[in-house]
KETOR-461575 format. One record per residue (C-alpha): residue number from 1; chain; x negated, z, y negated. Coordinates in nm, 2 decimals. Each point is the difference from the previous one (the first is absolute). Layout:
# residues N
+-----+-------+--------+--------+--------+
:   n : chain :      u :      w :      v :
+-----+-------+--------+--------+--------+
: NUM :     A :      X :      Z :      Y :
...
+-----+-------+--------+--------+--------+
***
This chain:
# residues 225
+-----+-------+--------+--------+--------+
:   n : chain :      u :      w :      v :
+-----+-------+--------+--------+--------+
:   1 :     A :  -2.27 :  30.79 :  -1.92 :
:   2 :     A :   0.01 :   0.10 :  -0.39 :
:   3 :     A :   0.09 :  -0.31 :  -0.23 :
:   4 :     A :  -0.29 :  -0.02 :  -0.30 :
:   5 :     A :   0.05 :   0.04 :  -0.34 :
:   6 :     A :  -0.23 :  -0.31 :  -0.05 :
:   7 :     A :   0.22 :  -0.18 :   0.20 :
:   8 :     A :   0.37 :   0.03 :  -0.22 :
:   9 :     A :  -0.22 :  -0.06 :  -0.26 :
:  10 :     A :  -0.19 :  -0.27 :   0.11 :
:  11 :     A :   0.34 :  -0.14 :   0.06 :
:  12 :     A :   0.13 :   0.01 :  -0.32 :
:  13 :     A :  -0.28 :  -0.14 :  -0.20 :
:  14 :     A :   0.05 :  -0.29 :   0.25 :
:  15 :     A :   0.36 :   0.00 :  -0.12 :
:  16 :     A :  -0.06 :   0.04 :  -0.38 :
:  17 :     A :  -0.29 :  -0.26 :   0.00 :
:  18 :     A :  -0.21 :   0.25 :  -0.14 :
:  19 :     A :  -0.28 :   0.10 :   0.26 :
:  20 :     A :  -0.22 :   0.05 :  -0.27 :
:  21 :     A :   0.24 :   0.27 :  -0.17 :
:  22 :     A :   0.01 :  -0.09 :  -0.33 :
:  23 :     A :   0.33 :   0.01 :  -0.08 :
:  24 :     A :   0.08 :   0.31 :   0.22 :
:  25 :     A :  -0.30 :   0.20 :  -0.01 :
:  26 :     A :  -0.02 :   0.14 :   0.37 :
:  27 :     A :  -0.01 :   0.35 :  -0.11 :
:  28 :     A :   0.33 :  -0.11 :  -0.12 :
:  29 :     A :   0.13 :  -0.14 :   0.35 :
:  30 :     A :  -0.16 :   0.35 :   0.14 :
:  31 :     A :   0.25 :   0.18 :  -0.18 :
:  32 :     A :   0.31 :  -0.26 :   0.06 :
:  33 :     A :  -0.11 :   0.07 :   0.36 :
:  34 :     A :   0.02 :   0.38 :  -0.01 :
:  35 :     A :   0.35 :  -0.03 :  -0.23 :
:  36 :     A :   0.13 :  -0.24 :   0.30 :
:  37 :     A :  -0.12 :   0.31 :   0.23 :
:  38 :     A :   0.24 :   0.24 :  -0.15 :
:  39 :     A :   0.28 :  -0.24 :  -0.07 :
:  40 :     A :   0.05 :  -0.07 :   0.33 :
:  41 :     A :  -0.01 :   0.39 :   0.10 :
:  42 :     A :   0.27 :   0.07 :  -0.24 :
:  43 :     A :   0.20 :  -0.29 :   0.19 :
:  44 :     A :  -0.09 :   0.07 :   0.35 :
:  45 :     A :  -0.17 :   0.35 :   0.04 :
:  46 :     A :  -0.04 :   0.02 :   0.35 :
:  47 :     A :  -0.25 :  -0.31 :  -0.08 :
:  48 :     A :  -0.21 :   0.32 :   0.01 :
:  49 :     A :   0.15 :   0.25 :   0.24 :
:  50 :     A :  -0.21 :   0.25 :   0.05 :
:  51 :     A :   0.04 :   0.28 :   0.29 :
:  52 :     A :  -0.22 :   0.33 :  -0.04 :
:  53 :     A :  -0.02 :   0.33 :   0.05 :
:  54 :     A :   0.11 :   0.24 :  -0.30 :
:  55 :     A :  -0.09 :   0.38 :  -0.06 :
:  56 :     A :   0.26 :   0.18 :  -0.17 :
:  57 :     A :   0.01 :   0.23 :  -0.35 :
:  58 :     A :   0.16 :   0.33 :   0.04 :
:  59 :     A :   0.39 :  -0.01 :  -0.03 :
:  60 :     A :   0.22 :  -0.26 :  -0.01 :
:  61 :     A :  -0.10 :  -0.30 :  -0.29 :
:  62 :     A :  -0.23 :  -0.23 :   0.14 :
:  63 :     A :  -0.20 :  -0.23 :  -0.23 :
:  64 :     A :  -0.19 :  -0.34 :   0.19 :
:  65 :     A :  -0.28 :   0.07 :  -0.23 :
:  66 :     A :  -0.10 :   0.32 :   0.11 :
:  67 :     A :  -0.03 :  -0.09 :   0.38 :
:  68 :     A :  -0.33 :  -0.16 :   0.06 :
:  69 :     A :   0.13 :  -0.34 :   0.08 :
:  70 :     A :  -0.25 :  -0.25 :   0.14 :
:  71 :     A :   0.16 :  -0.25 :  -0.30 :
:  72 :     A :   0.12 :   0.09 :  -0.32 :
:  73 :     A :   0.40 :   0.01 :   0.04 :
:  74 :     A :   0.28 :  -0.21 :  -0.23 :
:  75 :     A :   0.28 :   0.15 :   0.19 :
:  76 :     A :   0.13 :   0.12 :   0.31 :
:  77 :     A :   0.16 :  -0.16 :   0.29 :
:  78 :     A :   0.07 :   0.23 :   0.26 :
:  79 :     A :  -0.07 :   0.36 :   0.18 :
:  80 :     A :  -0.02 :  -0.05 :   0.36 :
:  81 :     A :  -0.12 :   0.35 :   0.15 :
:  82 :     A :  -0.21 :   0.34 :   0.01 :
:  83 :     A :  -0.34 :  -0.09 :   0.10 :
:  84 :     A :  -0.19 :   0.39 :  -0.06 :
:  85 :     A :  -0.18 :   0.10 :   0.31 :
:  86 :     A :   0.22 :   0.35 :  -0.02 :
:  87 :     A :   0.32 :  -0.16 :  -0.05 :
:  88 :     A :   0.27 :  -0.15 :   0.26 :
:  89 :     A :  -0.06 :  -0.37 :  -0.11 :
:  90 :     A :   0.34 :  -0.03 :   0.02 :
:  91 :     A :   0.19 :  -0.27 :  -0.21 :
:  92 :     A :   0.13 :   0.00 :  -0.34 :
:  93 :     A :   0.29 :  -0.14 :  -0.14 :
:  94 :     A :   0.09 :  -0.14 :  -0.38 :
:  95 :     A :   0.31 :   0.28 :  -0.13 :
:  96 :     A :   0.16 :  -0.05 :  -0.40 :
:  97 :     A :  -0.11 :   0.28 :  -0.18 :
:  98 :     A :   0.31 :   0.07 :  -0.18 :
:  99 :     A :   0.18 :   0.06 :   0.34 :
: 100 :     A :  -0.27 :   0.29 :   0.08 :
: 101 :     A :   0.02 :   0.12 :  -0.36 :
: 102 :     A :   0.39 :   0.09 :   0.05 :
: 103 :     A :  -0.05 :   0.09 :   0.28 :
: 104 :     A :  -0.31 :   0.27 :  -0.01 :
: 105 :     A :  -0.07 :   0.00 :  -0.36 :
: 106 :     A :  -0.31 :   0.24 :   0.08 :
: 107 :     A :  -0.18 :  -0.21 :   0.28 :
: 108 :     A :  -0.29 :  -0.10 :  -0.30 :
: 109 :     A :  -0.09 :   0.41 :   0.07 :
: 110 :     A :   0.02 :   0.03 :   0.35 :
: 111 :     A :  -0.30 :   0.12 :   0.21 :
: 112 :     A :  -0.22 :  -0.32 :   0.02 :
: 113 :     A :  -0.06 :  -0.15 :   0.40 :
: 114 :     A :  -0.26 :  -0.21 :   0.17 :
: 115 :     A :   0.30 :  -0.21 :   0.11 :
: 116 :     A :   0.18 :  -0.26 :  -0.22 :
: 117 :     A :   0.36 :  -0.06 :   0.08 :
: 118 :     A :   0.12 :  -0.22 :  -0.27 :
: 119 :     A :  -0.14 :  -0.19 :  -0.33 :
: 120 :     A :   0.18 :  -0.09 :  -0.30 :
: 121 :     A :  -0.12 :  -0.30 :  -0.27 :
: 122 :     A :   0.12 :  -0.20 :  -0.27 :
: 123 :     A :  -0.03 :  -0.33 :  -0.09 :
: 124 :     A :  -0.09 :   0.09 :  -0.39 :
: 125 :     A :  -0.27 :   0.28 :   0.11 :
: 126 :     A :  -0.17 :  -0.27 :   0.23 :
: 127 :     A :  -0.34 :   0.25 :   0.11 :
: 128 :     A :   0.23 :   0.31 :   0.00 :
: 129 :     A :   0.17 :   0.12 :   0.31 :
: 130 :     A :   0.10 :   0.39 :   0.12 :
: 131 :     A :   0.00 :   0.11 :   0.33 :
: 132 :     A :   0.24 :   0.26 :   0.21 :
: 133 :     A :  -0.08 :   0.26 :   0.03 :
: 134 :     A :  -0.29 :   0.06 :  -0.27 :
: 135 :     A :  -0.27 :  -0.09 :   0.18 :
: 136 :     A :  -0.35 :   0.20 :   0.02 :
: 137 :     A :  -0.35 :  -0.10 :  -0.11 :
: 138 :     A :  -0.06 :  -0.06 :   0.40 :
: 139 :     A :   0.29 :  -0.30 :   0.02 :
: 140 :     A :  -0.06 :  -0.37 :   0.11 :
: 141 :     A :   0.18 :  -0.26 :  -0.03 :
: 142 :     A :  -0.03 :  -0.39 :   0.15 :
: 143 :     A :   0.14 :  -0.15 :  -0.36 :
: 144 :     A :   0.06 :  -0.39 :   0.00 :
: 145 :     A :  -0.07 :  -0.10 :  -0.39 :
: 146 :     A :  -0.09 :  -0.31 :  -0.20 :
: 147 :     A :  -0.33 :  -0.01 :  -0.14 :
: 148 :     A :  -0.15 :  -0.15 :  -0.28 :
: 149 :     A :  -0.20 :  -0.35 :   0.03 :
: 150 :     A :  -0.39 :   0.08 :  -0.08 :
: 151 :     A :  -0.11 :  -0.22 :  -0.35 :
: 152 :     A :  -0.27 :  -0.25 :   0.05 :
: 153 :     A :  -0.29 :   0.05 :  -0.23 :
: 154 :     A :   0.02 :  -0.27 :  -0.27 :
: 155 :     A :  -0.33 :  -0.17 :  -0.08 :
: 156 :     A :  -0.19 :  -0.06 :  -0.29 :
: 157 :     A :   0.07 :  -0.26 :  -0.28 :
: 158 :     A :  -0.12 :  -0.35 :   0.09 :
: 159 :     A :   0.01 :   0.07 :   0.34 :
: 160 :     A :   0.21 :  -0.25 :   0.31 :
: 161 :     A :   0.20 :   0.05 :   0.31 :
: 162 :     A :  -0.29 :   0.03 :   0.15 :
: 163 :     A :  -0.06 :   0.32 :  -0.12 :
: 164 :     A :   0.31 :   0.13 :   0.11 :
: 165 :     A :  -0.04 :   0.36 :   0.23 :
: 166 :     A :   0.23 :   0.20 :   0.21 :
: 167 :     A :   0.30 :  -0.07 :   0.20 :
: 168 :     A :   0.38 :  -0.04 :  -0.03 :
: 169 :     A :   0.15 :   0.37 :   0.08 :
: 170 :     A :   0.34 :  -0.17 :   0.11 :
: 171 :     A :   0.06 :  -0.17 :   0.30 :
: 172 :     A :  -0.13 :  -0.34 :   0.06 :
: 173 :     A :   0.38 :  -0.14 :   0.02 :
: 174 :     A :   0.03 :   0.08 :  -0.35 :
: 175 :     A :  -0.36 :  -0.18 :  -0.09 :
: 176 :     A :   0.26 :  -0.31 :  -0.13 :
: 177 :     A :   0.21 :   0.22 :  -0.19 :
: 178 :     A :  -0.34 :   0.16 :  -0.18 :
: 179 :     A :  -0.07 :  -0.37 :  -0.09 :
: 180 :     A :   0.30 :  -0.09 :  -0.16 :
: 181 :     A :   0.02 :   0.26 :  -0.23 :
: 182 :     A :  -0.29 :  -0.03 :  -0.10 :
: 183 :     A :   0.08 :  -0.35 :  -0.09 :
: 184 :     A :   0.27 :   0.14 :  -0.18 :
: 185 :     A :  -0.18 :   0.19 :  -0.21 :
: 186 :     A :  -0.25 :  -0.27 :  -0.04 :
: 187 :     A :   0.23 :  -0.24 :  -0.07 :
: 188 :     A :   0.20 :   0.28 :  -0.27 :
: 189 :     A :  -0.32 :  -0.03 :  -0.20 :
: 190 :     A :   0.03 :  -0.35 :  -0.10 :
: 191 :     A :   0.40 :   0.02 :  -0.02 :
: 192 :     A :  -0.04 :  -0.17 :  -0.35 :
: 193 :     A :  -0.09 :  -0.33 :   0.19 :
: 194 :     A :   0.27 :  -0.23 :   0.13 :
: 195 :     A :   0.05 :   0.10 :   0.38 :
: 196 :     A :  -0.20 :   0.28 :   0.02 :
: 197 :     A :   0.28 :   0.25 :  -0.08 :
: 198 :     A :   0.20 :  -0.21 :   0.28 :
: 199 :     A :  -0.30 :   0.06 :   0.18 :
: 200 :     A :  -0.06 :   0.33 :  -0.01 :
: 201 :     A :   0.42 :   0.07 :   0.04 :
: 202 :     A :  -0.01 :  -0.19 :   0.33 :
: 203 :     A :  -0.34 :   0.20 :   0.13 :
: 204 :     A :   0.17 :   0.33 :  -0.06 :
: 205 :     A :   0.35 :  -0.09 :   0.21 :
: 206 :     A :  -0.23 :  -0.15 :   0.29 :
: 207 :     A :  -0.10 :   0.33 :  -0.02 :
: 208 :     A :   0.28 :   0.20 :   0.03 :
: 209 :     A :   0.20 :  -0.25 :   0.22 :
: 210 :     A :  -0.28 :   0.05 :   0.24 :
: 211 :     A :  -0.05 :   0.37 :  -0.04 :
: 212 :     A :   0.41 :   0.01 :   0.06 :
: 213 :     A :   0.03 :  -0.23 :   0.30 :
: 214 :     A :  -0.28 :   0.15 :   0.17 :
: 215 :     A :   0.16 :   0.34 :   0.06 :
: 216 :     A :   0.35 :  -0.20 :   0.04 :
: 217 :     A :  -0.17 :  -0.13 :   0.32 :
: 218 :     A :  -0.18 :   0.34 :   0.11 :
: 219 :     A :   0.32 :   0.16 :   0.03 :
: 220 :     A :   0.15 :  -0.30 :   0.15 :
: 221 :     A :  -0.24 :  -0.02 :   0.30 :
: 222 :     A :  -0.03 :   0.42 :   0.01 :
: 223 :     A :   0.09 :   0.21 :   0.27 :
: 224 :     A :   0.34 :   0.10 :  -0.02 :
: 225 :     A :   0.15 :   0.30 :   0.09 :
+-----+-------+--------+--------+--------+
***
């Protein structure tokens, strides 16, 4: 079941002592809410692991853009297999492209298949990937990727918590973490009052301790090869 937006925010007015948001217009908090979204993305993406089914460009760059994705992408994760009705479904594996460069420097020019044997990324060129051999306008591919976080809508001036529409994109584990920084941010607004920079300081590494212990335990209790 889908945490609300109201909710975390509900929760922080309770927090602030400011239900009536005067101090932090709610709008405000909306958009705290939706930073605290992407934050945590950047930290953890597969917060929003997403598995789908892409259609490949002719040849051999790839963009995440350009497939038809059911969410709009940040980066990607991993190719698993060919998923075309024509092809073998067969698996494909992760090669470093400067190893096939050396070794056929004229693979980009190839005659394009249905069937995907290997992909190439970088972690710089996050939505970019290429495929061997060049694929054709007829390829698949089950791609594993981290989406971004939908935005709530912020409401009007003079508005309260109540107010508040749409639900958190991320997992409810992470509805804590989603509070905290926006307490953080909160908090960074009045960082000219004593304890509020303190404040706001200890928020953020709740945060980020939690964010980080979290996947220290996934892994821990993980199946293992």
């Amino acid at each position: 079941m889908p945490i609300t937006a109201q909710s975390i925010i509900r929760r922080a007015t309770d927090i602030l002592q400011d239900q009536t948001s005067v101090r932090w217009p709610v709008g405000e908090l909306a958009r705290y809410f939706n930073d605290a979204q992407r934050v945590i993305i950047k930290q953890r993406p597969d917060a929003m692991n997403t598995t789908a089914t892409m259609t490949l460009a002719l040849g051999p760059r790839q963009d995440l853009d350009d497939g038809a994705l059911p969410l709009p992408p940040a980066k990607l994760i991993e190719i698993t297999r060919n998923m075309a009705a024509s092809s073998t479904r067969g698996a494909i594996t992760k090669v470093e492209r400067g190893i096939l460069d050396s070794q056929t420097p004229g693979w980009y020019v190839i005659p394009p298949s249905v069937n995907v044997i290997h992909y190439m990324c970088d972690p710089r060129d996050p939505k970019t990937f290429y495929v061997y051999p060049p694929a054709t306008a007829l390829a698949q591919l089950e791609v594993m990727y981290c989406a971004f976080p939908a935005d709530i809508p912020e409401p009007v001036d003079g508005s309260t918590w109540i107010d508040v529409t749409g639900n958190m994109s991320v997992p409810p584990i992470y509805a804590d973490d989603v509070l905290d920084l926006i307490l953080a941010r909160a908090y960074s607004k009045d960082s000219e009052f004593a304890g509020n920079a303190q404040l706001a300081a200890a928020y953020l590494q709740k945060a980020s301790m939690s964010l980080a212990g979290e996947i220290a335990a996934t892994v821990a209790v993980g199946p293992k090869p």
